[in-house]
N, C-alpha and C positions, 0 to 999 in steps of 0.2 A: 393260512398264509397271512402275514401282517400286511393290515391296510396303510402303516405307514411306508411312505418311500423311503426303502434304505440307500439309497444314490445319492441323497439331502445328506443322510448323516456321514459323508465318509469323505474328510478332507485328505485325507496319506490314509498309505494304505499300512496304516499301524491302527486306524479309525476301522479299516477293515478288517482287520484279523479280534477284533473287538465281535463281531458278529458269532450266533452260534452256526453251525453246520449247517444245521435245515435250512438259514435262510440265504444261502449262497445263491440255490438256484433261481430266488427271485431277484436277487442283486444282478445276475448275471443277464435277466429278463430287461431287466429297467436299463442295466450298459448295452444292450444292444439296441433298443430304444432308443436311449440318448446319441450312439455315436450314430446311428441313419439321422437324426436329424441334424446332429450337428456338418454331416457331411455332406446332408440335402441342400445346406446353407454356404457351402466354401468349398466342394466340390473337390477331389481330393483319392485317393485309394478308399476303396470302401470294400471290397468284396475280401481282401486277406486279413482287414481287420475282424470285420463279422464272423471267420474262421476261426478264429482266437478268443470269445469272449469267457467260455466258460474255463480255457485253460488258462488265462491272465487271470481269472479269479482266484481260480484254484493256483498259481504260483504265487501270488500276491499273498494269500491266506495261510500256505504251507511255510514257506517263506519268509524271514526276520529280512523285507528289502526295506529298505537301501544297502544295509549295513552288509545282508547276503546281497552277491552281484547277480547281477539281473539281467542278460545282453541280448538285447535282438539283432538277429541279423536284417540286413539288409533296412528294417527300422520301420517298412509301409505297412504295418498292421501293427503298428503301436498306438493306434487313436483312442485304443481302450484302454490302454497303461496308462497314456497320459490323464486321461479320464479321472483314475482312481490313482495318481499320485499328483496332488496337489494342483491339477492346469483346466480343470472343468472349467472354470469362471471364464478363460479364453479360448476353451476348445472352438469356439465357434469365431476365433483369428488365425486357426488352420493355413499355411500359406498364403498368408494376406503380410502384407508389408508391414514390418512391427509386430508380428504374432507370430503364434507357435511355428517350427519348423513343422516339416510333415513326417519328418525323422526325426530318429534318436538324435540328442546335441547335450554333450556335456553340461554345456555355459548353461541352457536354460533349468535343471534339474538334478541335483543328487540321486534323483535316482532314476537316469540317464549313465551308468557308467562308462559306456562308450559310446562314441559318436561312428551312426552310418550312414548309408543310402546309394554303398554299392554292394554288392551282397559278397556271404560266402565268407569274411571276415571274425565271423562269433564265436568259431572255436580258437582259432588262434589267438585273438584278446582274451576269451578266455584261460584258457590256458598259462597264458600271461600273468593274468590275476592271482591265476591258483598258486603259480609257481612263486610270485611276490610274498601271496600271504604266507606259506609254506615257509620261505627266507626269512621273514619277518615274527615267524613263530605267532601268530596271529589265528583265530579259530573263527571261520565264515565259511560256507558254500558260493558258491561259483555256480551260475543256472546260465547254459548259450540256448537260446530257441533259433533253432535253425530250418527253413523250411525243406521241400525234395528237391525245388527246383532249385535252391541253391547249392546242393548236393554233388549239382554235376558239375561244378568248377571245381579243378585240380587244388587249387586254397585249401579246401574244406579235410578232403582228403590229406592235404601234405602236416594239417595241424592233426588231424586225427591218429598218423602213422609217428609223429612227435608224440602226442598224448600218453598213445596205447602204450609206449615203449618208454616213458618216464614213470607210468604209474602214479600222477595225484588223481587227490578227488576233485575231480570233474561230471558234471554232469549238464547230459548234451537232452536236449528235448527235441526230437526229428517231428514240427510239426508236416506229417504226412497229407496234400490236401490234391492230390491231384497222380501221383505213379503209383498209390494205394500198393506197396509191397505185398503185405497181406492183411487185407481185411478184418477187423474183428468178428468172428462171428460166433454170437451170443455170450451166455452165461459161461461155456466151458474157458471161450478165450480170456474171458472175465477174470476167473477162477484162476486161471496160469499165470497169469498179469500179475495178479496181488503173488502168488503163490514165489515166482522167480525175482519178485523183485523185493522179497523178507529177506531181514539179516540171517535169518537161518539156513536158507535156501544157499543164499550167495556164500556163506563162512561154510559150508560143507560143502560146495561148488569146490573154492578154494582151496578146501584141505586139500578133495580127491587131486587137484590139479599138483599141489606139493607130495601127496605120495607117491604116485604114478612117477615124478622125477626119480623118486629113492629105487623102485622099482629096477629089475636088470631091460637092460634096452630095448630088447624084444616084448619084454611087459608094457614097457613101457609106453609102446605105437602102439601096442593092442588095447590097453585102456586108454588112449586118448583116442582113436576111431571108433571105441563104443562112444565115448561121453559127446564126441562127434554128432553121433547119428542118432543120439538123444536127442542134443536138444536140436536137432535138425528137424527130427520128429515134432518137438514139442512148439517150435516157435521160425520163422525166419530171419532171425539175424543172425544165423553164422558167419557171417563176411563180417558183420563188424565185430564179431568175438576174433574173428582171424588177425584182426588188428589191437587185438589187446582191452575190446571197452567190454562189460559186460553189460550184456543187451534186456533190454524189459518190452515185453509186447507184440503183438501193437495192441494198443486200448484205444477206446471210443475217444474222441477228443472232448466230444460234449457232452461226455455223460460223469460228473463230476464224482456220483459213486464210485467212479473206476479211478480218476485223477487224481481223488483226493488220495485213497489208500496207498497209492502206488508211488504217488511223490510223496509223501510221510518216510513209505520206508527207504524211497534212496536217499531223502534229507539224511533219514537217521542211521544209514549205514557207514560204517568205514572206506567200504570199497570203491574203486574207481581207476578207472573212470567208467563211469556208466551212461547209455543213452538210452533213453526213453520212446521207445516207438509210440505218437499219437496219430492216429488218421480222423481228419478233420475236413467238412466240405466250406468249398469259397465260398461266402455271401450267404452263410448259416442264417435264417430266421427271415430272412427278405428275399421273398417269393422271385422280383425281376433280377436279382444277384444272384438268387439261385440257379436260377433258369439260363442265364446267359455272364457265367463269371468270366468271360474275357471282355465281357462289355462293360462290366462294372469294376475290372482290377481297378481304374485309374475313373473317376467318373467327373463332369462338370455340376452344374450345381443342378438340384433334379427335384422333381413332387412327389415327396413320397408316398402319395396314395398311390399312382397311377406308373412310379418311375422313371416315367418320362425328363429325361434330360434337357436343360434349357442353354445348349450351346446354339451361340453368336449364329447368325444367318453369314456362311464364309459368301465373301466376295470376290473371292478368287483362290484356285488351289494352293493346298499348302505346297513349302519348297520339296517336302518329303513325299506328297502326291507325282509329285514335277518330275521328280528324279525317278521314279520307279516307272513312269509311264515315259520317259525318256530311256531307261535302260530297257523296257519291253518292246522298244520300237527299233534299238538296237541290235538285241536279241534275236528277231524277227530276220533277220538282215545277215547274222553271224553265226552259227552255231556252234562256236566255239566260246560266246562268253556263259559262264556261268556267275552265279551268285552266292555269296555266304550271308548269315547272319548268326552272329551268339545273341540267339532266345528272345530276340527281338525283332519276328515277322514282319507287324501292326509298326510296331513306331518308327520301322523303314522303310517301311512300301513294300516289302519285299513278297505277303503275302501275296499281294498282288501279281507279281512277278510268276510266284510259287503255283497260283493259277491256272497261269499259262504254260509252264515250262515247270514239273512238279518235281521230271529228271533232272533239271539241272538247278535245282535250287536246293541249299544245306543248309539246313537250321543246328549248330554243332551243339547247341546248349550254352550256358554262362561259361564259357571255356573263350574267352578273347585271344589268351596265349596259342592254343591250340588252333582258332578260326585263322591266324593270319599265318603259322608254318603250313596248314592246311592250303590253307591259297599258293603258298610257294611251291609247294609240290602240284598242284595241279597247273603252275604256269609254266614247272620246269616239262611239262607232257605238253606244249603250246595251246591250253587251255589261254583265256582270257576272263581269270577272274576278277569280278568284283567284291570285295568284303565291304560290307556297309554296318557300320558299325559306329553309335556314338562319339565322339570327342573325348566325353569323357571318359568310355568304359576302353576308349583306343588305349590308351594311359596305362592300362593291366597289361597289356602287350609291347610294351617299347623291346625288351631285351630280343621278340622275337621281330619285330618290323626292324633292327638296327643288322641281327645276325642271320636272320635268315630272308631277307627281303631286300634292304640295301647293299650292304656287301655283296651279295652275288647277282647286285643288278637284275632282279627277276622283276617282270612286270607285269606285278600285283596291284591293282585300281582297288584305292582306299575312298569309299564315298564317305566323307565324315558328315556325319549329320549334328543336329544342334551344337552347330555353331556359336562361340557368343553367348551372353549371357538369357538364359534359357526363362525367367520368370520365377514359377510358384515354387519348382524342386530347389533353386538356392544353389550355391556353391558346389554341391556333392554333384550336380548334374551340370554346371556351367563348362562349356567350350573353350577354357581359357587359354589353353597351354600348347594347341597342337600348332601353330606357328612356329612356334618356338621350338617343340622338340621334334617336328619333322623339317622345317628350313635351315635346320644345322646339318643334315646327313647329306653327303654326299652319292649323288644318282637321281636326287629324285625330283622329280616337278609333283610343283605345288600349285595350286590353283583357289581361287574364293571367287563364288558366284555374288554379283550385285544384284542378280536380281531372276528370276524366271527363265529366263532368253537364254540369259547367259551362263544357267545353270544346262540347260537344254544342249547348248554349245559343248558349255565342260567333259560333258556324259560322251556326248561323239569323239571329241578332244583322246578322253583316257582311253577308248574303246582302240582307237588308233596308235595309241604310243605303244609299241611293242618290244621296245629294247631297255628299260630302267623302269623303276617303279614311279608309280604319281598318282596324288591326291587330290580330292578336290573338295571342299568344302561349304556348306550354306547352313541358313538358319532354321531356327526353330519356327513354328506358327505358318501363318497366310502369306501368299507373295505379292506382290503388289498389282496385279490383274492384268500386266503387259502379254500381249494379243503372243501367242507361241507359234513359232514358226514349226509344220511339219516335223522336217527333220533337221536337226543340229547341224553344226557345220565344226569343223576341224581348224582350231584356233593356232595360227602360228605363234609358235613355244616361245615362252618369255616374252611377247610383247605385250604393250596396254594399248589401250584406245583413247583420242580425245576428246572430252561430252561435250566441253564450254569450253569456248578459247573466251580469253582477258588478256588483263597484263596487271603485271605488279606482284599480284599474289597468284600460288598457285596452292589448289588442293589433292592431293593425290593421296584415292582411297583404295580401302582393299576392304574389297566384302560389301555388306547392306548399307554401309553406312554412305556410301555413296549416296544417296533418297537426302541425306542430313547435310553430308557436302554440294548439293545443289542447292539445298534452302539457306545453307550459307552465305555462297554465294549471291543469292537475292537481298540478302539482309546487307551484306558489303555494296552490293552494287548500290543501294539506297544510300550508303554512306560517300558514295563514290570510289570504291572502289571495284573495279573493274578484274574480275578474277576467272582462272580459268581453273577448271576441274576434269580430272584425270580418273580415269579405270587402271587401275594396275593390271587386275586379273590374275597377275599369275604374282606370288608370293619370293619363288624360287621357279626358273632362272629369271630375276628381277629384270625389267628393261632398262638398260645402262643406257639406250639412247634416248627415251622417252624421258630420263631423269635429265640426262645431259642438257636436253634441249629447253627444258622445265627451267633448272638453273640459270642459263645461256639469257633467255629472258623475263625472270621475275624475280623479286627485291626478296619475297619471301617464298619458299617450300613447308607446306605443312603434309606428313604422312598420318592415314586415320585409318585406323583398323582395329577390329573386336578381338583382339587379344593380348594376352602379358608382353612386359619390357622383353628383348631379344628376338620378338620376331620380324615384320617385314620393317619396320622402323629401321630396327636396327642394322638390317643388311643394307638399307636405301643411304644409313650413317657411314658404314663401313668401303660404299662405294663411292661416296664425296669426298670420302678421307684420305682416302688411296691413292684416289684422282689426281689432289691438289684443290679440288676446287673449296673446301674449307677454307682455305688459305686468303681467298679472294674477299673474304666479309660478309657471304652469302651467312643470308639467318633462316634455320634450318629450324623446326620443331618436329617432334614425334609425339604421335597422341593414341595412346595406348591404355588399357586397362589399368588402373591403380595399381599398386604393389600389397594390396589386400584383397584379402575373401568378400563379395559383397552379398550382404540379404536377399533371401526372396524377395521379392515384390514382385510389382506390374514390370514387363521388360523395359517399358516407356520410362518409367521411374530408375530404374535401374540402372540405363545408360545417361540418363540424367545427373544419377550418381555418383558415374562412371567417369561423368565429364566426357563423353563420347557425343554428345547432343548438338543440335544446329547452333543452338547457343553460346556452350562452351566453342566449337570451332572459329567461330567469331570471335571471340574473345582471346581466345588465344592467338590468332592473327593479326587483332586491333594491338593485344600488348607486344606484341615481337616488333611491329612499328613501331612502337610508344605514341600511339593514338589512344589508349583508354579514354581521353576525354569526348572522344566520337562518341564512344558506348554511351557514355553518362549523359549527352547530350540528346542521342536517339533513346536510350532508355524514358529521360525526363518528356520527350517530345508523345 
């Protein structure tokens, strides 16, 4: 084995396909190396990267990429791609502000073809591609790495049953690491792997299948339920031959004698589309990832002798603690509420839930579409579901929360979690949109927690609404340590609350940002202005009196809330407009997410960014006076 490091020599992975064969597996030694330390440093997905190191070698090396497209799904175990196509020198600005994404992203790499970080998307961008270069008479391979768990989303499947049925070449890599179809085992399966996945294999595969047509009808079932029960015999993928892909495996993921052979010969065949079965374990090569890959999917920054993690000492429960230990108190109380999640136990609370109550909790898999018709049928049996389920991944299910949820007024409890802008995941995971695209439907209450309490409150609040669907919303990370009352109380629908009474100005928030609309208010009061700040609370049905009264006596209304243009802003516009009270010279501002995608970063930074900040709120109230010269004079003081 060469004592020099080949990980030094390989800026693109054109610098890798430069290498000979033998020394793969030691490059493959030293990237796994490198990505634990760069993710012991910025903390990050680490256990589905280390699953991937020998076959991103081996794709890189088989493979003319960039130029061949290269698509990960879902994108969290790309830190070794990134590695070895051009971004080593920043891998260690991994989700830090100004540094690499933690996913695939166009903008930062050519050989990034597609941008992700919600899963389940890879064959149908692929697919895409193939079908371009196809139109374009153009000659490249198309590679989607798709894992099992992304499998179970209806996507995946709906581009597959496309694929099979158009016939290009595509070729699908089913990283296997965790529903193990079927196992490799040994040298024989070795041997069938390289053996089904030769051009000579597949082009006599393909005649029998074209003579068997020619064949009289009756011959014809008969030789397809022999070639059936062949390779039924021979391999487990009949279900995806049944869809038209022809299947290779399964092979060892890490064992790159198997990888290499076998993506050679479906580079070099005609046929397609083809999938590749790999079975692959989480946190390959690191013993505490090994041992515990649910622990290490998503990790903070850690030592890597020992593993040990060095996350923050919390000072109070997270909102996602809050809310699960508020619906198991509910629970306790009801036996009619149950729980949903798509495939995200841990990052809703719900295993917790799941604990206590094993019957009535569903984890339905990456299927969003399906978790909230799910919910609807179990509310039409006076079940009391809750689906908890991110902001962002709610967004895959709009057509079914609009048709099967609000039009027939079923009441389905939507706990939307990460809220708002989310931190290190960036855009693909930020909160932005669900204001907007559930306070347009008609039936539903909406709601956003400020804080702990009044997340606590919320949970009681939906547990009780039993005639229309309703939402409720909080953020991401720690809550801010306010003392929790037992049990929640049943918040009268559409009203807000008053924090601070003032005059002159008024703040009315919705969501966390309330915390920044009180330190605003400190900062005005210094200037002398004397301001009073509002809880909305509820989104939709908006309190028209609480608004009324707001107007009635202050010069300025400012609304502030963690989401895109059109949501509660806009409905707070739409009820002054209506009114009349527009009319009167009232100055109204709406302080809302930008009308762009913003960066990872720290979340502090970010609504910074956002202009959502104590700062900005002051600022935009000192201008709507046309006081700037206050700012300038307490800034310079």
């Amino acid at each position: 084995m060469s004592k020099t490091p080949l990980l030094d020599t390989i800026k693109t992975a054109a610098d890798l396909r430069q290498l000979p064969e033998s020394e793969l597996s030691q490059l493959a030694e030293e990237l796994r190396i490198e990505t634990i330390d760069a993710v012991s440093v910025t903390g990050g997905h680490l256990g589905a990267g280390l699953g991937v190191v020998e076959l991103t070698v081996a794709l890189h090396w088989v493979f003319n990429t960039p130029e061949d497209r290269l698509i990960w799904d879902v994108g969290h175990q790309t830190y070794p791609h990134k590695i070895l196509t051009g971004r080593r020198d920043k891998v260690r600005t991994l989700r830090q502000g100004g540094g690499l994404s933690g996913f695939t992203k166009r903008a930062e790499s050519d050989s990034d073809p597609f941008g992700a970080g919600h899963s389940s998307t890879s064959i149908s961008a692929g697919l895409g591609m193939a079908v371009a270069r196809d139109l374009k008479q153009e000659d490249r391979n198309v590679v989607c790495v798709i894992g099992d768990g992304a499998m179970s989303a209806g996507m995946a499947y709906e581009a597959m049953n496309n694929a099979g049925a158009r016939d290009e070449r595509l070729i699908v890599i089913l990283n296997d690491n965790d529903m193990s179809i079927a196992p490799p085992t040994g040298a024989f399966s070795s041997y069938l792997a390289r053996i089904t996945s030769s051009g000579t294999y597949l082009y006599v595969r393909d005649v029998a299948k074209q003579l068997a047509k020619r064949l009289p009808k009756s011959w014809e079932r008969r030789a397809a339920r022999v070639e059936e029960y062949t390779r039924h015999l021979w391999h487990g993928g009949m279900w995806f031959e049944e869809l038209g892909f022809y299947y290779v495996g399964p092979i060892d993921g890490h064992d790159l004698n198997q990888l290499l052979p076998v993506l050679k010969n479906v580079r070099d065949t005609q046929q397609g589309p083809i999938i590749v079965h790999a079975v692959t374990q989480k946190g390959k090569g690191y013993a505490p990832a090994e041992e515990s890959s649910d622990k290490y999917h998503g990790v903070a920054k850690f030592n890597v002798v020992t593993g040990a993690q060095m996350k923050p000492k919390a000072n109070a429960p997270s909102y996602t603690r809050v809310f699960a230990d508020s619906l198991i108190s509910e629970a306790r109380r009801d036996p009619n509420i149950v729980a949903i999640t798509a495939a995200m136990p841990d990052g809703t609370g719900l295993d917790h839930f799941g604990k206590e109550f094993p019957d009535r909790t569903f984890d339905v898999g990456i299927a969003e579409q399906h978790a909230v018709t799910f919910a609807a049928g179990l509310a039409t049996e006076g079940l009391k579901p809750f689906a908890a389920i991110y902001s962002t991944f709610l967004q895959r299910a709009y057509d079914q929360v609009v048709h099967d949820v609000a039009i027939q007024k079923l009441p389905v409890r939507f706990a939307i979690d990460r809220a708002g802008l989310v931190g290190a995941d960036g855009p693909t995971h930020a909160g932005s949109f669900d204001l907007a695209y559930l306070g347009c439907l008609p039936n539903f209450v909406l709601m956003a927690a400020a804080d702990e309490v009044e997340l606590r409150h919320m949970v009681t609040t939906a547990a009780a609404i039993d005639d229309r669907p309703s939402a409720f919303r909080y953020a991401r990370g720690e809550a801010t340590g306010a003392e929790l009352p037992e049990f929640g109380e049943v918040l009268p629908i559409g009203k807000g609350r008053i924090v601070r009474e003032g005059s002159a100005v008024a703040l009315l928030s919705l969501g966390t940002r309330l915390g920044e609309a009180i330190t605003a208010s400190n900062q005005l009061a210094a200037l002398g202005l004397q301001t009073t700040v509002a809880d909305a609370r509820f989104a939709k049905p908006i309190d028209t009196s609480l608004i009324d009264q707001l107007v009635a006596h202050h010069e300025v209304l400012v609304t502030i809330e963690e989401g895109a243009v059109g949501g509660f802003g806009s409905h707070v516009l739409h009820h002054l407009a209506t009114s009349g009270a527009l009319d009167k010279g009232l100055k109204v501002r709406t302080m809302v997410l930008p009308d762009r995608f913003i960066d990872h970063d720290a979340p502090k930074r970010m609504y910074e960014t956002a202009g959502l900040s104590a700062a900005s709120i002051v600022e935009t109230v000192l201008a709507a006076l046309g006081r700037e010269r206050l700012l300038d004079e307490a800034s310079r003081a």
